[in-house]
Backbone bond lengths (Angstrom), bond angles and torsions (degrees), N, CA, C in turn:
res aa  C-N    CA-C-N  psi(-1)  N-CA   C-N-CA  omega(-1)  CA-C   N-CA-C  phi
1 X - - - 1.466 - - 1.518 110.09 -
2 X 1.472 122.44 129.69 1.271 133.22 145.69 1.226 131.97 -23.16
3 X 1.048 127.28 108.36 1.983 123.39 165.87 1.715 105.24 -89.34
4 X 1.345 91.64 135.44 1.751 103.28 -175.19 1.791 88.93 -83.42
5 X 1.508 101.52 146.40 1.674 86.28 177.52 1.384 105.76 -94.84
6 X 1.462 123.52 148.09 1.324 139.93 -175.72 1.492 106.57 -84.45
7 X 1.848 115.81 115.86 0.861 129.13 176.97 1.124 123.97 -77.30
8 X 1.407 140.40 109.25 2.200 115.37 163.35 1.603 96.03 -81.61
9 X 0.993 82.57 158.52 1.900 108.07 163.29 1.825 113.31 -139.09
10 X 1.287 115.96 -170.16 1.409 121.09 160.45 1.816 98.53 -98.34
11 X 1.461 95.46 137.16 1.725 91.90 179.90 1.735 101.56 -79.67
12 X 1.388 115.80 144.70 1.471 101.72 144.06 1.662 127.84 -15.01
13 X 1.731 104.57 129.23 1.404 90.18 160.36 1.355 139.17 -71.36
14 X 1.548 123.48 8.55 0.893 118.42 -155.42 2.135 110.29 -108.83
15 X 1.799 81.86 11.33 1.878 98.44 -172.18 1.121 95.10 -115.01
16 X 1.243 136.04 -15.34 1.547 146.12 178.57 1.636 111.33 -47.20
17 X 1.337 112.40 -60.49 1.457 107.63 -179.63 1.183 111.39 -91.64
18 X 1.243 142.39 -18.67 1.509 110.62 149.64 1.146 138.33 -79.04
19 X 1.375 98.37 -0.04 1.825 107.11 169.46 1.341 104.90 -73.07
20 X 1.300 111.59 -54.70 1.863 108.79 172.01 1.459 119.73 -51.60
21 X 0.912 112.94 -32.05 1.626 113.62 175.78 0.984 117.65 -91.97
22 X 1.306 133.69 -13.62 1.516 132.11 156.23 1.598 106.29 -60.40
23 X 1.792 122.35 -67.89 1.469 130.57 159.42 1.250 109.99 -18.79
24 X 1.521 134.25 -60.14 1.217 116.71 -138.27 2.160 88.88 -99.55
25 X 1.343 113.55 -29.47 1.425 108.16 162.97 1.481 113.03 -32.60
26 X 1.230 104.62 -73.30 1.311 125.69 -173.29 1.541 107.52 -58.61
27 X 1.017 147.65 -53.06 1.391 142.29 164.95 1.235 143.37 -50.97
28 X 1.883 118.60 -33.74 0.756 151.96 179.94 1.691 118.38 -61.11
29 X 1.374 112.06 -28.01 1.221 128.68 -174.41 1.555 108.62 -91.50
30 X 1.308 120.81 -41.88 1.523 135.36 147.40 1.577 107.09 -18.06
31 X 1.894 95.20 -71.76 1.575 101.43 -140.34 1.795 82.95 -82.13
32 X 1.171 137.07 -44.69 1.509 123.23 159.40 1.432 125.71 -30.49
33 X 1.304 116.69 -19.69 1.692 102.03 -176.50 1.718 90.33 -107.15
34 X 1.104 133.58 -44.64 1.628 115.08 164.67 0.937 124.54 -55.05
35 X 1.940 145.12 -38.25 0.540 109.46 147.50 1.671 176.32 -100.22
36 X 1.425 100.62 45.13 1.315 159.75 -167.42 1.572 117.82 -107.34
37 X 1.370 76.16 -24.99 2.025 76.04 176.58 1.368 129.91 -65.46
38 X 1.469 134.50 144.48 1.435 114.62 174.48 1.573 110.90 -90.05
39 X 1.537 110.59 83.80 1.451 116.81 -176.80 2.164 107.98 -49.24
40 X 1.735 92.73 -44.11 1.746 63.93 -158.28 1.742 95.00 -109.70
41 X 1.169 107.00 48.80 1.583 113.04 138.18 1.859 134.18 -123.42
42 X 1.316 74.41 16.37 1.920 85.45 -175.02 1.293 92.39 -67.37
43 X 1.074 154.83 -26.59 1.520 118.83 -153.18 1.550 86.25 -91.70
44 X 1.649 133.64 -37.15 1.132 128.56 175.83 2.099 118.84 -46.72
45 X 1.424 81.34 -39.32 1.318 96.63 -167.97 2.068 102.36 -64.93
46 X 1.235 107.73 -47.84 1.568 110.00 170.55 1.581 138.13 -84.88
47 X 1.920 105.24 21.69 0.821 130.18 -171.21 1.478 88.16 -75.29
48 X 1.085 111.48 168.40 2.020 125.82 150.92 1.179 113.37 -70.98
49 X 1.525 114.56 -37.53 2.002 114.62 -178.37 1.164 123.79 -59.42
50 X 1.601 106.66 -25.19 1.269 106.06 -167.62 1.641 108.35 -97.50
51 X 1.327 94.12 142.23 1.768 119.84 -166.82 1.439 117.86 -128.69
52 X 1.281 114.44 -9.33 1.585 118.74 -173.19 1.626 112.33 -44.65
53 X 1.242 137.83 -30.92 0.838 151.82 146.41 1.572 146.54 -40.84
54 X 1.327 104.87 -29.47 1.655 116.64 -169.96 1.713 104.94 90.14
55 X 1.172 132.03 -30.37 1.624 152.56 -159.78 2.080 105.92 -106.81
56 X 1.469 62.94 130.82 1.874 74.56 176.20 1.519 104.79 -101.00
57 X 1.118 139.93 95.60 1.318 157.86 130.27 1.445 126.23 29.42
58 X 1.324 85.51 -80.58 1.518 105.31 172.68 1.514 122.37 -66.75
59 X 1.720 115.93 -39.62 1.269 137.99 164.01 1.199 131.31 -21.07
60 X 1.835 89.21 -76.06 1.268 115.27 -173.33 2.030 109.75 -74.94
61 X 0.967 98.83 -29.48 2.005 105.28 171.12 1.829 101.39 -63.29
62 X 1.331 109.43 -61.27 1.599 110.15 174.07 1.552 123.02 -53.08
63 X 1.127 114.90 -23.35 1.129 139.43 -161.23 2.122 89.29 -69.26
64 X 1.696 86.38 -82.50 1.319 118.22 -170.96 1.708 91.41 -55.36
65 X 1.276 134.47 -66.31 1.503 124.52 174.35 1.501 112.01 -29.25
66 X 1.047 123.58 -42.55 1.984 117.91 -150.09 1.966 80.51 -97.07
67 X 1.147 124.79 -63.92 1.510 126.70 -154.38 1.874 107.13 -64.14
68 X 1.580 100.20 -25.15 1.640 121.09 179.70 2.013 103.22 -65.57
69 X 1.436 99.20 -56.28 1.577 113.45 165.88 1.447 123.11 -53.75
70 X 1.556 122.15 -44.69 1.085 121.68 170.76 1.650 113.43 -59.02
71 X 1.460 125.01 -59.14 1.026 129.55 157.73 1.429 123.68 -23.07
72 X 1.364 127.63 -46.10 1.549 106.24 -160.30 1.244 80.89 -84.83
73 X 1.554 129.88 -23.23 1.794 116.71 -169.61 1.153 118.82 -58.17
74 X 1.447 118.19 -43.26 1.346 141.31 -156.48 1.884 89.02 -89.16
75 X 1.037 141.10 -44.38 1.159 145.16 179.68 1.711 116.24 -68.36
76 X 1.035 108.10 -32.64 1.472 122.79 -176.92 1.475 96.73 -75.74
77 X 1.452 120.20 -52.68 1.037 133.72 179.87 1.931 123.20 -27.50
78 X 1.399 84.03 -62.27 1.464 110.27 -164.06 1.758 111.57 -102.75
79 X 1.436 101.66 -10.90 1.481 115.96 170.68 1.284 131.72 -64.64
80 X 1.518 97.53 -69.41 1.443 118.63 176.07 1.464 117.25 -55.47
81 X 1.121 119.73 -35.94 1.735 115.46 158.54 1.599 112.81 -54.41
82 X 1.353 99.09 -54.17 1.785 106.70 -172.39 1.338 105.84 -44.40
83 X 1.549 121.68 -64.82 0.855 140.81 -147.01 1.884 93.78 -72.33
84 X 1.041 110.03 -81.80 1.792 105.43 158.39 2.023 119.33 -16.78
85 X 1.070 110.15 -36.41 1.373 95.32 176.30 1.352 115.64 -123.33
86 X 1.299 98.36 18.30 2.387 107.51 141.29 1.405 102.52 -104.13
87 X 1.202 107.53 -4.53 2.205 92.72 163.88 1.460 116.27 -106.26
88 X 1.037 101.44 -33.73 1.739 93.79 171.01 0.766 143.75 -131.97
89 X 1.841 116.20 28.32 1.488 115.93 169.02 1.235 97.78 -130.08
90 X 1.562 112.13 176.04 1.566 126.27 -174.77 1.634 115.42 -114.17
91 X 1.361 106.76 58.54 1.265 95.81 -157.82 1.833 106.48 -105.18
92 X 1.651 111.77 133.22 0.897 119.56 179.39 1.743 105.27 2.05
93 X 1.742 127.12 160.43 1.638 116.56 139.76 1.565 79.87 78.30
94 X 1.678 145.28 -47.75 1.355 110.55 -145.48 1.518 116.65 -27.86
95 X 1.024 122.44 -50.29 1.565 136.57 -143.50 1.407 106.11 -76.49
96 X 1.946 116.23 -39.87 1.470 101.75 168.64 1.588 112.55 -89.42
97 X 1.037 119.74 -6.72 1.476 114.13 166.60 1.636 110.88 -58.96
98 X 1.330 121.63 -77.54 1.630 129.62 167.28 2.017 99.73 -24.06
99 X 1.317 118.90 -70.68 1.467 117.17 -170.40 1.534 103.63 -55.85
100 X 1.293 122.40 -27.58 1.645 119.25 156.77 1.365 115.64 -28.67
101 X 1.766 103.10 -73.15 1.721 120.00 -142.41 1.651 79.62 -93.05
102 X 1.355 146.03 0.28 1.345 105.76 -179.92 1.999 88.79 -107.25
103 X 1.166 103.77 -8.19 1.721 93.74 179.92 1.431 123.47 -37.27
104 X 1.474 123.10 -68.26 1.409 115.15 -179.89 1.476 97.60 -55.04
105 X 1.236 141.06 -19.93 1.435 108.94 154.28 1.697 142.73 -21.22
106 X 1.230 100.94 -61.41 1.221 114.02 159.63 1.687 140.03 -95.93
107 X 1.359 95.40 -12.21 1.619 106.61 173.03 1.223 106.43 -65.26
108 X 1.504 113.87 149.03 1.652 121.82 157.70 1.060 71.41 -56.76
109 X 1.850 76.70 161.92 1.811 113.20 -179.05 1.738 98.70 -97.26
110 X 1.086 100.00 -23.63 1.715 111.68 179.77 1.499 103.51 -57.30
111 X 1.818 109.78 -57.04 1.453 95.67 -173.18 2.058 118.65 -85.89
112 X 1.382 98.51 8.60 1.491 114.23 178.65 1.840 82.48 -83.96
113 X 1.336 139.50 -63.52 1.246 132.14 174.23 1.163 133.17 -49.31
114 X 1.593 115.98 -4.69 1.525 124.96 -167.46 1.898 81.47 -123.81
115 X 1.024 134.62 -40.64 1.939 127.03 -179.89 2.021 75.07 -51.85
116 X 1.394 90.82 -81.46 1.950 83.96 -153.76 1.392 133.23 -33.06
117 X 1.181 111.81 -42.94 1.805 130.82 147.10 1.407 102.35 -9.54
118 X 1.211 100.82 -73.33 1.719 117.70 -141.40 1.614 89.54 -92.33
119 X 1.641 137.60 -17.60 1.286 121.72 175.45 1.457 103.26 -93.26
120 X 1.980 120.94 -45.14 1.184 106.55 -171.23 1.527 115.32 -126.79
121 X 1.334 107.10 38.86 1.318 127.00 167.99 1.673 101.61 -66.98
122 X 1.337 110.51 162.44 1.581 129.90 171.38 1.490 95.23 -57.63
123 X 1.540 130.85 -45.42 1.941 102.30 -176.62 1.469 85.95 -105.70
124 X 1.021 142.48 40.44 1.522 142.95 -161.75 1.783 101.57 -84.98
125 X 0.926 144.94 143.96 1.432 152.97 178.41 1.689 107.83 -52.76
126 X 1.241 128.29 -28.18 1.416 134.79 160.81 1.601 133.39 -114.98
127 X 1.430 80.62 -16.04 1.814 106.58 162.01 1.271 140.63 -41.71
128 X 1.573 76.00 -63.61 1.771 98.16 177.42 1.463 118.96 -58.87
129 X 1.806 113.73 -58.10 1.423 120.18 162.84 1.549 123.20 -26.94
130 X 1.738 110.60 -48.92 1.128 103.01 172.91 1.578 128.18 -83.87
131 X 1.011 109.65 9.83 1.108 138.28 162.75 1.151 145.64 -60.91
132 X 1.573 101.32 -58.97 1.581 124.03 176.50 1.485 124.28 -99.41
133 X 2.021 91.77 -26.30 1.465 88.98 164.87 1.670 127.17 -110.05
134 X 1.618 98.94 -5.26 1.672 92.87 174.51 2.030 99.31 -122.02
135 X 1.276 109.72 2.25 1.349 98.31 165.08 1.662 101.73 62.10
136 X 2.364 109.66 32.92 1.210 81.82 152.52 1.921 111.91 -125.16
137 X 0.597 95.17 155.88 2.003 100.11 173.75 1.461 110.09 -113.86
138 X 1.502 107.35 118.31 1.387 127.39 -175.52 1.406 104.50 -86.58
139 X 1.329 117.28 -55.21 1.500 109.84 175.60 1.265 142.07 -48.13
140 X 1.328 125.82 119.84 1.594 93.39 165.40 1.411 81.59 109.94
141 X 1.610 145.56 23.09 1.159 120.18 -155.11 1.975 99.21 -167.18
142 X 0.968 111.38 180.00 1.648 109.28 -177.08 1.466 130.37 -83.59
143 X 1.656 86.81 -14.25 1.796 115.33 162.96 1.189 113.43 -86.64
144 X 1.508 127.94 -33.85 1.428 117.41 -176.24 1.765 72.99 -73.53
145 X 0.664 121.29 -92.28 1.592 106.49 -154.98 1.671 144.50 23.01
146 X 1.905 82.73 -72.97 1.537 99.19 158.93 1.449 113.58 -84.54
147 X 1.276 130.36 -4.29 1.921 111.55 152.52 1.279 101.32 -45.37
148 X 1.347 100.27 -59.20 2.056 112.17 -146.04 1.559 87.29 -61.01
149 X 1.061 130.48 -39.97 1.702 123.62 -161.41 1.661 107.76 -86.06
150 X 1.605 104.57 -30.44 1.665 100.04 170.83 1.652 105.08 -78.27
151 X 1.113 118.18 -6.86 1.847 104.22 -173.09 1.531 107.55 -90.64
152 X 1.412 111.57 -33.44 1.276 128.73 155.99 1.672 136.68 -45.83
153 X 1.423 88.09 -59.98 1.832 93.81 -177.93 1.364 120.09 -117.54
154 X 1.551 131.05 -2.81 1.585 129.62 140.38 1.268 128.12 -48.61
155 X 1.070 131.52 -26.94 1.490 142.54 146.42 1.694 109.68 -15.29
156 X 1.654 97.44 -62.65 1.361 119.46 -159.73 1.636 109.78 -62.59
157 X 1.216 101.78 -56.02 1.800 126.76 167.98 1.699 102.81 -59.91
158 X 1.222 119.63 -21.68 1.541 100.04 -169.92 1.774 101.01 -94.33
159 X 1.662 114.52 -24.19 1.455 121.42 -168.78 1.512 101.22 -103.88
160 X 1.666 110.83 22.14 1.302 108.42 155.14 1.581 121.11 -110.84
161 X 1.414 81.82 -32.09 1.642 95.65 176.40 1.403 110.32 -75.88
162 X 0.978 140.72 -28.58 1.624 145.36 -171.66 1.728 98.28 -87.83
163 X 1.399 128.33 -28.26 1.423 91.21 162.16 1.537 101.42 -107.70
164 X 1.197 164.23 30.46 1.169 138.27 80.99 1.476 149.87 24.18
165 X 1.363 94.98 -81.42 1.657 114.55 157.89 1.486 111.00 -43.98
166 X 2.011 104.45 -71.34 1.349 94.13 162.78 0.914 151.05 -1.90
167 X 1.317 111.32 -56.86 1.483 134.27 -173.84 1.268 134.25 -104.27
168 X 1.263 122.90 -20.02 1.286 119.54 160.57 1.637 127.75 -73.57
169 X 1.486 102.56 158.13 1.084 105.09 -143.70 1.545 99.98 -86.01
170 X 1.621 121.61 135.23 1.096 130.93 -156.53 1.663 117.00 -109.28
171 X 1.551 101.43 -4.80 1.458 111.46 156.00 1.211 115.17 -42.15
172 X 1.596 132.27 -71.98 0.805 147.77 -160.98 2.103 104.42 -59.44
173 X 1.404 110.26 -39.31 1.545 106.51 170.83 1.800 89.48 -60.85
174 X 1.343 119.40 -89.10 1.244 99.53 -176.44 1.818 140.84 -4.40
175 X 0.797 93.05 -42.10 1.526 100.85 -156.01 1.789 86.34 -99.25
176 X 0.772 134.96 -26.33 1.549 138.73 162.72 1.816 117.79 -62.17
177 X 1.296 96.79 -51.10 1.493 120.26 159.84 1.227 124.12 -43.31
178 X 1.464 104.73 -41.31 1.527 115.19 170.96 1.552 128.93 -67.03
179 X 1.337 74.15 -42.00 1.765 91.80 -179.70 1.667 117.46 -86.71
180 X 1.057 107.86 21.44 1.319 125.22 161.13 1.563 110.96 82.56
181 X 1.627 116.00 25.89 1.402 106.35 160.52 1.724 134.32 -52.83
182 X 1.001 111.93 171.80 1.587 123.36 169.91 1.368 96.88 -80.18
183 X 1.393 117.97 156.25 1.941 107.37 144.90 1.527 126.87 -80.29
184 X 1.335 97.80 0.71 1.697 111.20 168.28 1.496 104.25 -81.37
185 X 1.302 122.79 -38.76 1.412 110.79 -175.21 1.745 119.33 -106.79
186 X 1.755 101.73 18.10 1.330 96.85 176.49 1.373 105.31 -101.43
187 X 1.883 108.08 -11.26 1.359 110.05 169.84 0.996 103.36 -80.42
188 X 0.880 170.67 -73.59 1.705 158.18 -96.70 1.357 81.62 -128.87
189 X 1.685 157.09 -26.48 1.690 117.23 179.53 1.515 83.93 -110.95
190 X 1.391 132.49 2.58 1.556 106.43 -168.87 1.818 100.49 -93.94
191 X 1.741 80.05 -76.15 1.472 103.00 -179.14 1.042 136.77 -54.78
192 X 1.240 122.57 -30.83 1.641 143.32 172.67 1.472 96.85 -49.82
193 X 1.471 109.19 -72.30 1.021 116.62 -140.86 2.048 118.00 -71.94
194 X 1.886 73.51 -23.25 1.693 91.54 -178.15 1.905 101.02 -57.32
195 X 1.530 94.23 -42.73 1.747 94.45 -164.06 1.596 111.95 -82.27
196 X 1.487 126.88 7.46 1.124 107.82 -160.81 1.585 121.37 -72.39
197 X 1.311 119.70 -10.27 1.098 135.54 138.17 1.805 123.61 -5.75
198 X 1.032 81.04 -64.05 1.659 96.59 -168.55 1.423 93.96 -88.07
199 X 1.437 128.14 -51.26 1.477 122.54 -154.61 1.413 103.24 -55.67
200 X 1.481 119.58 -23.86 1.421 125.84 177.85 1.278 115.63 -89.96
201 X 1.205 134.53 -22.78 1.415 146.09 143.07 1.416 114.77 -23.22
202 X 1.790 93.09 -85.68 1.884 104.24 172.96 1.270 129.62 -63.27
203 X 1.541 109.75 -8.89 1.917 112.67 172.40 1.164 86.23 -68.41
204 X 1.705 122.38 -83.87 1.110 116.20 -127.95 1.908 103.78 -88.78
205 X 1.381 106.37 10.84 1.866 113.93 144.88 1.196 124.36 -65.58
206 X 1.496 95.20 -49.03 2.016 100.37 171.38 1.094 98.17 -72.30
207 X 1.575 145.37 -63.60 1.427 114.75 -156.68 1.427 133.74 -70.59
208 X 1.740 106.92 -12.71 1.129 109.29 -161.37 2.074 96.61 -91.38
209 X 1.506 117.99 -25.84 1.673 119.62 156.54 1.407 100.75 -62.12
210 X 1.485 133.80 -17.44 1.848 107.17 -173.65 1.407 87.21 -90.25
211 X 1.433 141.28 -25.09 1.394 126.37 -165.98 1.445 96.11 -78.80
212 X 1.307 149.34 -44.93 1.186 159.74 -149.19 2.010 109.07 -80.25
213 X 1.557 95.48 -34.23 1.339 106.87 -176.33 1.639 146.39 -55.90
214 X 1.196 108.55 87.83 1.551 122.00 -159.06 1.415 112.20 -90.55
215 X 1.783 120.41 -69.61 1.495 104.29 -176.46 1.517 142.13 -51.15
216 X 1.641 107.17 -11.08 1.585 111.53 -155.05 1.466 80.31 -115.37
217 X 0.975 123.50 -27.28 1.571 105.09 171.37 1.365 128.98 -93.13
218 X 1.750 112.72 -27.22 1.530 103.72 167.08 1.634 112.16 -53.63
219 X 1.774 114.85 -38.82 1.363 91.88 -172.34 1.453 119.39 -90.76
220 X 1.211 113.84 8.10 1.904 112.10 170.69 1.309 103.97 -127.70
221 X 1.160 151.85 0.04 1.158 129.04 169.36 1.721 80.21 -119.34
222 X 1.216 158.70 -22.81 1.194 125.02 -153.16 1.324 150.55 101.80
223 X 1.287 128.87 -179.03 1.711 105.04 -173.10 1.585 90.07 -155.32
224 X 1.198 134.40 64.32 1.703 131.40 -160.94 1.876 84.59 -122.18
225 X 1.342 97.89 130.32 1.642 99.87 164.67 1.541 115.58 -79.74
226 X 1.567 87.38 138.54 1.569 107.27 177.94 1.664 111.01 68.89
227 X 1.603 98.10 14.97 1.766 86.87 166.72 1.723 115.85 -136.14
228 X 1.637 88.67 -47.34 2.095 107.11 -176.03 1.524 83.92 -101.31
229 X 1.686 131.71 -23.01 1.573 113.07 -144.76 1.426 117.42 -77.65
230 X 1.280 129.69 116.38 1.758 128.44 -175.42 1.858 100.43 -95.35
231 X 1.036 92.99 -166.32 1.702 122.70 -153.31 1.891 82.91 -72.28
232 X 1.300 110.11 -70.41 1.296 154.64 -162.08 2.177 95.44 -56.77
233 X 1.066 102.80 -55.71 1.532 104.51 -172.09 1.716 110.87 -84.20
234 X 1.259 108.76 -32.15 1.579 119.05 165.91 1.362 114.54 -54.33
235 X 1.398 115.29 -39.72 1.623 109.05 -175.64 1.928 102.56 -52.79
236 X 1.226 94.63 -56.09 1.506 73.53 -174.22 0.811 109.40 -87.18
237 X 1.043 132.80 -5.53 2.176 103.81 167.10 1.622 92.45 -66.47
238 X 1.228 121.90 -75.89 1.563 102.22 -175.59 1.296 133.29 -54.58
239 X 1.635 130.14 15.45 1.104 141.23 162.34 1.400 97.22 -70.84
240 X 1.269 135.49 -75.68 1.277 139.98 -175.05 1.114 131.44 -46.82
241 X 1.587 116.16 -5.94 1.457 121.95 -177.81 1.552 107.82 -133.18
242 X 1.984 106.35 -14.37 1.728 78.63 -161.55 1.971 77.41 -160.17
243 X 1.175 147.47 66.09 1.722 148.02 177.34 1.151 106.05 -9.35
244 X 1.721 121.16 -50.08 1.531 144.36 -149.14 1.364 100.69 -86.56
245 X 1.512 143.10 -36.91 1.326 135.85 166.07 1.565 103.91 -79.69
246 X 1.135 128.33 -18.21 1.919 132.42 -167.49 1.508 89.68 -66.31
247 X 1.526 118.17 -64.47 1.280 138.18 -172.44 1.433 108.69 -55.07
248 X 1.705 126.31 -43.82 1.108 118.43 -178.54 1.643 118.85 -73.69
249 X 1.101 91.96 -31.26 1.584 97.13 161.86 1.330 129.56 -67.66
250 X 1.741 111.97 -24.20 1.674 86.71 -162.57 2.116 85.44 -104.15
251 X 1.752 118.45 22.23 1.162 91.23 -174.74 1.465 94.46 -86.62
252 X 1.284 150.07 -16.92 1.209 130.12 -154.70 2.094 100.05 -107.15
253 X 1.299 105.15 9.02 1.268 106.99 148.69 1.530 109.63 -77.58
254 X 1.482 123.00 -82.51 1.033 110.10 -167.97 1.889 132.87 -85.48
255 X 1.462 111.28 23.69 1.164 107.05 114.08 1.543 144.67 -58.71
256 X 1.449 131.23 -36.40 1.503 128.50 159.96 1.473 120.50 -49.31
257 X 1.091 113.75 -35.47 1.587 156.36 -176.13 1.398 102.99 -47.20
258 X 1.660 105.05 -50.53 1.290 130.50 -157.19 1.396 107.27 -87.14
259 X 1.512 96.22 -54.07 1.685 109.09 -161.00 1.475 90.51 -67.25
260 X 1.638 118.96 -58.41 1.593 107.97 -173.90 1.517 115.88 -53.22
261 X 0.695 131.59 12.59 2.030 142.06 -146.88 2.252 69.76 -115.33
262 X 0.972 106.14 -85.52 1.479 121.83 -163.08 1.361 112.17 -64.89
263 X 1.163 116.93 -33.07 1.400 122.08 173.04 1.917 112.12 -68.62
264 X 1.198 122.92 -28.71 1.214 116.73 -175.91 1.994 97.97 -128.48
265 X 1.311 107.33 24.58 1.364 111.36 163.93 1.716 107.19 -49.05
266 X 1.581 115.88 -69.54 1.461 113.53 -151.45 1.296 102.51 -74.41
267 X 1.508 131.94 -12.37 1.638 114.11 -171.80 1.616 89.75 -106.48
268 X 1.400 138.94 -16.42 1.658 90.50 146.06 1.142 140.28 -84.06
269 X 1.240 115.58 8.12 2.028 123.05 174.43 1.550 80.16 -79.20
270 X 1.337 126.23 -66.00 1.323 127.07 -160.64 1.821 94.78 -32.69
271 X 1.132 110.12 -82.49 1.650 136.88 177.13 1.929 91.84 -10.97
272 X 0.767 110.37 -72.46 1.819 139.59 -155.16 1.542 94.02 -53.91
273 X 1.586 117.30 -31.62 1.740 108.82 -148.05 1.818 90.63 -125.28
274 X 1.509 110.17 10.47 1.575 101.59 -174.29 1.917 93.79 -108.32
275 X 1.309 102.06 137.40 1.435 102.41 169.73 1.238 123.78 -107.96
């Protein structure tokens, strides 16, 4: 494939100042919460002792770390197939299946947390069953958690991997094909390997939206310290009691925020300039 070459120019003057004022909107809110931060009480602030807040600190960051990890696993899991069979097969439904997995795309996450409620809540429409006959309850719990965060941020991993697939080059299945592969083993030495690129792309896209993930889990898993409480739902409980732990909490979100921002900078310019 061709690369179009990427032109600069001088823009018009007349995009100049609202380009800056778009930047400095957008930035401004950044450089307000650093500098605002209580730099030299954080380590107090991410202690376990500290309670000024109602919010355990340290907890709720570990919390959101371990359930954020489970997530991209469990998402990777069940993705990378998905995503593989909205790129290359024709199967009846493709089209409302895909408008499925990109939905919580655009849904509040609030009402993506209020669907799960109401399907796998304790009186929930699939809930209950599991409920009454295996005595388990998802809601309300450290597993609804990672539902709410896989319904949320597998999306992300599946609409990376599906144009991916797309795109790799399928000569090479061919020519494997020929030579008398399986399609079990042209995926795993052909295809796999062509996309791994991306598969690391869309993990750490999904994991870094499951660490971030607040509405779909405050309302089905909850907001209880040291059990439902994440990184993400603590800020505001400790907004309301204490600014200085809110802030310490939400900086090591958007540091991740950041690093993934820079870490997958060049393969979407890459993405943007390949035709």
């Amino acid at each position: 494939m061709k690369r179009r070459a990427v032109t600069r120019q001088r823009p018009p003057w007349m995009l100049v100042p609202p380009a800056i004022v778009g930047v400095l909107f957008l930035l401004l809110p950044t450089l307000g919460l650093l500098i605002r931060a209580p730099w030299s009480g954080l380590a107090r602030i991410y202690s376990h002792d500290n309670a000024a807040s109602g919010v355990d600190v340290a907890a709720a960051l570990q919390l959101s770390l371990l359930t954020s990890l489970i997530t991209a696993g469990v998402s990777l899991v069940l993705g990378v197939p998905l995503a593989w069979m909205l790129a290359r097969t024709n199967l009846p439904g493709r089209a409302l299946v895909r408008a499925v997995v990109t939905l919580p795309l655009v849904l509040p996450p609030v009402v993506g947390g209020l669907a799960l409620l109401l399907t796998f809540g304790r009186n929930g429409v699939v809930g209950r069953y599991l409920n009454d006959w295996f005595g388990v309850t998802l809601s309300f719990s450290r597993t609804g958690i990672v539902l709410a965060q896989t319904f949320v941020a597998m999306p992300f991993l599946v609409v990376t991997m599906e144009a991916a697939f797309r795109a790799a080059n399928r000569e090479l299945e061919e020519a494997a094909a020929t030579d008398g592969a399986t399609r079990g083993q042209i995926f795993r030495h052909i295809t796999l390997p062509l996309v791994v690129p991306a598969i690391i792309a869309g993990t750490v896209l999904c994991w870094a939206r499951a660490l971030g993930e607040f509405g779909a889990t405050v309302l089905f898993a909850g907001n209880v310290v040291e059990r439902t409480q994440t990184g993400p739902t603590a800020v505001l409980t400790a907004f309301q009691n204490s600014p200085e732990e809110a802030i310490a909490l939400a900086l090591p979100l958007m540091l991740v925020a950041v690093i993934v921002l820079v870490a997958l900078r060049e393969r979407w310019l890459r993405a943007a300039v390949v035709s």
